[in-house]
C-alpha positions as CSV (number, residue, x, y, z in Angstrom):
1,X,64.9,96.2,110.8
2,X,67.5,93.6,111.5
3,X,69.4,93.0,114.6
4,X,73.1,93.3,115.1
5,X,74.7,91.1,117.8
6,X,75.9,93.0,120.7
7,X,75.0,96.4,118.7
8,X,73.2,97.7,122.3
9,X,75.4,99.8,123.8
10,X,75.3,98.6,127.2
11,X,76.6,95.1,126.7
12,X,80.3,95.2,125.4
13,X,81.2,91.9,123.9
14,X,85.2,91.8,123.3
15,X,85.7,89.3,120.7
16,X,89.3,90.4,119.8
17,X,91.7,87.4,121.0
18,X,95.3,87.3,121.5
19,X,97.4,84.2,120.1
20,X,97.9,82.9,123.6
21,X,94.3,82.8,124.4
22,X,93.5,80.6,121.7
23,X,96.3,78.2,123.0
24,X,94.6,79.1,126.8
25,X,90.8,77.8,126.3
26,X,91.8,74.5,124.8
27,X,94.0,73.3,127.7
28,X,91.2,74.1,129.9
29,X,88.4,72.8,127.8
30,X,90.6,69.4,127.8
31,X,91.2,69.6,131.8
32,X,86.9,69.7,131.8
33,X,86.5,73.6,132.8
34,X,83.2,74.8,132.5
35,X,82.6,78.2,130.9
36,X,81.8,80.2,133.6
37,X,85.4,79.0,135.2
38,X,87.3,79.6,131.9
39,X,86.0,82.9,131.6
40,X,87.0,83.5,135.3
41,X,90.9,81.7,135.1
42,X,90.9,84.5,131.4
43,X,89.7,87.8,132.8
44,X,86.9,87.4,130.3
45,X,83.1,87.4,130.2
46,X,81.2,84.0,129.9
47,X,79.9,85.1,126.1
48,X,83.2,86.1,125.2
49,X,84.3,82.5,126.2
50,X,81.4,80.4,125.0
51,X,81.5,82.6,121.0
52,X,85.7,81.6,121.0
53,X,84.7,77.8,122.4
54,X,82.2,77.6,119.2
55,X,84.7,79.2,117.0
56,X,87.3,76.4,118.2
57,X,85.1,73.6,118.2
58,X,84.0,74.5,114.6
59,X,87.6,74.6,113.3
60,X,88.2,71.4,115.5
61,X,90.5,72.7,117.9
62,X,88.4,71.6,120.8
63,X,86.2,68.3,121.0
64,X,82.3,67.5,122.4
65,X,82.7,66.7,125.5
66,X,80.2,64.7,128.0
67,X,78.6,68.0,129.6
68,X,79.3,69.8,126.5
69,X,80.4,73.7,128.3
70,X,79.0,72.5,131.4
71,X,82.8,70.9,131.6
């Protein structure tokens, strides 16, 4: 049987992001944030913060940085 990310019930992902958000996690990824921060300073979960970082790094809206999402 395959495996579904975040299909268990008890651990609600919210990976539904509002245009402002986007704009939101690259000024803090540029001032050095760390995940755990940015999720904090968005009223998000860490996962939810780390899957948009990936999707904006892939699409090269953010860069590598030293201590990649360690800040």
């Amino acid at each position: 049987m395959n495996y579904y990310l975040f299909e268990d019930e008890g651990h609600k992902v919210n990976v539904v992001y509002k245009p402002a958000e986007l704009d939101e996690i690259v000024v803090y990824w540029n001032k050095g944030y760390d995940i755990k921060e940015i999720a904090k300073k968005m009223n998000r979960k860490p996962i939810e913060v780390l899957l948009l970082a990936l999707d904006r790094a892939e699409i090269g809206k953010i860069k590598r940085r030293k201590h990649s999402i360690f800040g």
